[in-house]
C-alpha positions, 0 to 999 in steps of 0.5 A: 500500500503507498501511504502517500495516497493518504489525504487529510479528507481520506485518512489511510484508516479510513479506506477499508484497506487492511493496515500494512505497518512501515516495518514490520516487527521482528523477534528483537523487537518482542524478546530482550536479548540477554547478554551473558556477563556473568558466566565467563567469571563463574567458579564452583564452591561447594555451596549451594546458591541459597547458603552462598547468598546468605553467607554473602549478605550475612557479612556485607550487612555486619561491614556495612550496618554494625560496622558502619564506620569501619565501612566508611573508613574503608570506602573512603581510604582511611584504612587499607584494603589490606587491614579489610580482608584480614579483618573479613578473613577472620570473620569468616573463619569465625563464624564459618568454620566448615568453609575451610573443610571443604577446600580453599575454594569456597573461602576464597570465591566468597572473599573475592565476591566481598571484595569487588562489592566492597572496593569494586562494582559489585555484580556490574564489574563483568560489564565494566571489565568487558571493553566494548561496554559503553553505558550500563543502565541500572532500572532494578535491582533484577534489571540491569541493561548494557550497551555493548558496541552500540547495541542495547542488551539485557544483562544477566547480572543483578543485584540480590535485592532492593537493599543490595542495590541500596548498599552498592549506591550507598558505597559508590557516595562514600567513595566518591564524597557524594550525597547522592539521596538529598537531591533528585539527580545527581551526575559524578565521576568516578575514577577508582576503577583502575582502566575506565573512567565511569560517568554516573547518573544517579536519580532518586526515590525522591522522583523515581516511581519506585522505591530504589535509585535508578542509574546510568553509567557511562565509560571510558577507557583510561587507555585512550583510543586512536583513529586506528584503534576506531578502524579495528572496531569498525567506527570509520575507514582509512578515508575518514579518519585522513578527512578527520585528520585534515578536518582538525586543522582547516574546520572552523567549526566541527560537530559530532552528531547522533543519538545517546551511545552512539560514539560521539565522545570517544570519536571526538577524543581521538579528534582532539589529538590531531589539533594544531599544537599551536592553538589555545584550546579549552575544553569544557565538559560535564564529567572528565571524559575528554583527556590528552597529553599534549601541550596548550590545553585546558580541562574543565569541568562542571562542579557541584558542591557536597550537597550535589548544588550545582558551583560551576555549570557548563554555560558558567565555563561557556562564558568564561571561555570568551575571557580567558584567550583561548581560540579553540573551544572544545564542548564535550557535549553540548546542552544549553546556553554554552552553545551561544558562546561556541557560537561567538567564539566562531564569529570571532575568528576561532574554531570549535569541536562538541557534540550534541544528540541529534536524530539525523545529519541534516537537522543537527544545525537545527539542533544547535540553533535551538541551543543557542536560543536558551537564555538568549534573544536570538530568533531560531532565525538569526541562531541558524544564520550565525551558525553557518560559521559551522562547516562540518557535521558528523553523524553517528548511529550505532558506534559508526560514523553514518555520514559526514556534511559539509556546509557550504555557507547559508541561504538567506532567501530560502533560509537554508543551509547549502549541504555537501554530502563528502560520505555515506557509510554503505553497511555492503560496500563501505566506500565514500560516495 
């Protein structure tokens, strides 16, 4: 059926013609995927899974509630890891003597399973530990989703219970010198983690319509990943990654697009790597995500104050950019009014990289321009008109770059932008069209 014969006076519904959906839907549309993340790290015990568990959360609540000072003490590196599992050790021989009757094993899974909730991430570090994992969503305690090269899986890893997933939040402020429960949502980084750096996103009960916290957790590799790395992961082909090379030198103004775990930060932080060592450049940022060890740059980030209040915000660091002589502005992703200052840095002579979530190559600048709006008088005319100093976009969609524009100044009779399409990723062929 051709749903342009649809007309306001002949809704499609009303031709007596049986409904034919756009696309059909398929079994991953009605079944959830279920990533494994837990059984590569399994080992036997002679345990049963009920008697593992209660010796399990047994010695985690005596830690974490009798012992609550101790506990913190431990989370926030007063006292040693060390003085922890001779201290466990020894409860554990105390109050279970016949765990060392039975071999080593059963002592020895229990320990390290205390070790990584204590000092770890607890059921999620399987997730962490696995390098093409780039956002964990936590929605339950028995409800915990992954994002693995771009893709949206269901995880077999959950917590015991609503309190196990408490203790795991609970010790995740602790470490971080956080209070996570007196405001509803609260973003920090955490970098304990010895190769990833992980972004949570932690709502409250406060709004939530459940009686426990939700998460999100964003990562990133310590290890930071080259245009080459990006090749290997099938991110882009040898001819972008020279026109990325080419595009950090000669764009003025260059965004990375495309909805949330697309690939838009790990893209631009290869990007970064390849700006003139002569300009001055500052990256702002919301967490510290963006990261490289040359010379002439200047990480910030948002600040928030011990009761999560927010000291510093992304637009604060947007306005201070314009002060503080830098003519290349970096925006790790861009939300609000920060974005109006990129924008005059541009008309100033100077360059700017970001990214920002968008649905598709050709209304990102759309997206920016209502960027620039917020807190400001400008039109989404006159925002659209001064973007144009804005001569590149790079769209992404399940960790690739789809497409790549270029934007060939701006049309003030039709009040559109002049697009040159330089790439299409072709999933048969992958060559530059």
């Amino acid at each position: 059926m051709d749903r342009a014969l649809a007309t306001k006076e002949r809704p499609l519904l009303n031709q007596g013609q049986p409904y034919i959906p756009d696309a059909g839907r398929t079994m991953e549309d009605d079944t959830a995927i279920v990533y494994d993340a837990i059984s590569s790290i399994r080992r036997r015990t002679h345990l049963s899974p009920q008697e593992f568990e209660k010796i399990y959360n047994d010695t985690i609540t005596f830690f974490t509630v009798t012992e609550r000072l101790q506990y913190k003490q431990y989370q926030s590196g007063e006292k040693k890891p060390t003085e922890f599992y001779k201290e466990c050790a020894a409860l554990l021989r105390r109050n279970y003597p016949k765990l060392t009757d039975r071999g080593d094993n059963d002592f020895n899974v229990l320990m390290d399973r205390i070790n990584t909730a204590i000092f770890r991430y607890d059921v999620i570090q399987p997730l962490i530990d696995n390098p093409d994992t780039t956002d964990i969503n936590i929605c339950g305690p028995n409800d915990i989703q992954v994002r693995v090269k771009g893709k949206a899986y269901q995880s077999n890893a959950c917590f015991l219970n609503e309190n196990d997933l408490y203790r795991f939040v609970d010790g995740l402020a602790i470490r971080n010198h956080v209070d996570i429960f007196s405001h509803p949502v609260i973003t920090f980084t955490d970098k304990h983690d010895p190769k990833y750096i992980l972004r949570f996103t932690i709502s409250s009960p406060m709004v939530n319509a459940v009686d426990y916290p939700y998460l999100h957790i964003r990562k990133v590799s310590k290890t930071k990943p080259t245009f080459d790395d990006l090749i290997g992961a099938g991110m882009l082909n040898e001819d972008v990654k020279l026109y990325l090379i080419d595009r950090a030198k000669a764009s003025r103004g260059i965004v990375f697009a495309g909805p949330p775990g697309s690939g838009k930060t790990t893209a631009l932080n290869a990007f970064i790597e390849y700006i003139p060592k002569t300009r001055e450049t500052l990256v702002i940022q919301e967490n510290d995500e963006l990261y490289t060890e040359q010379s002439g740059f200047m990480f910030k980030h948002v600040a928030h104050g011990f009761q999560g209040e927010p000291v510093c915000t992304l637009e604060d660091l947007g306005k201070m950019a314009l002060v503080e002589g830098c003519n290349e502005f970096i925006i790790g992703e861009v939300k609000g009014g920060e974005m109006r200052y990129a924008m005059t840095l541009l008309n100033a002579g100077g360059y700017a990289a970001l990214t920002v979530h968008s649905t598709n190559a050709y209304e990102t600048m759309d997206k920016l321009a209502d960027l620039v709006k917020y807190g400001s008088s400008y039109s989404f005319d006159e925002a659209r008109r001064m973007l144009k100093t804005f001569d590149t976009v790079v769209y992404m969609d399940g960790y690739k770059i789809r497409e790549i524009l270029e934007i060939n100044g701006y049309n003030d009779d039709t009040k559109q932008y002049n697009y040159v399409n330089i790439y299409r990723y072709d999933p048969d062929a992958n060559l530059t069209q």
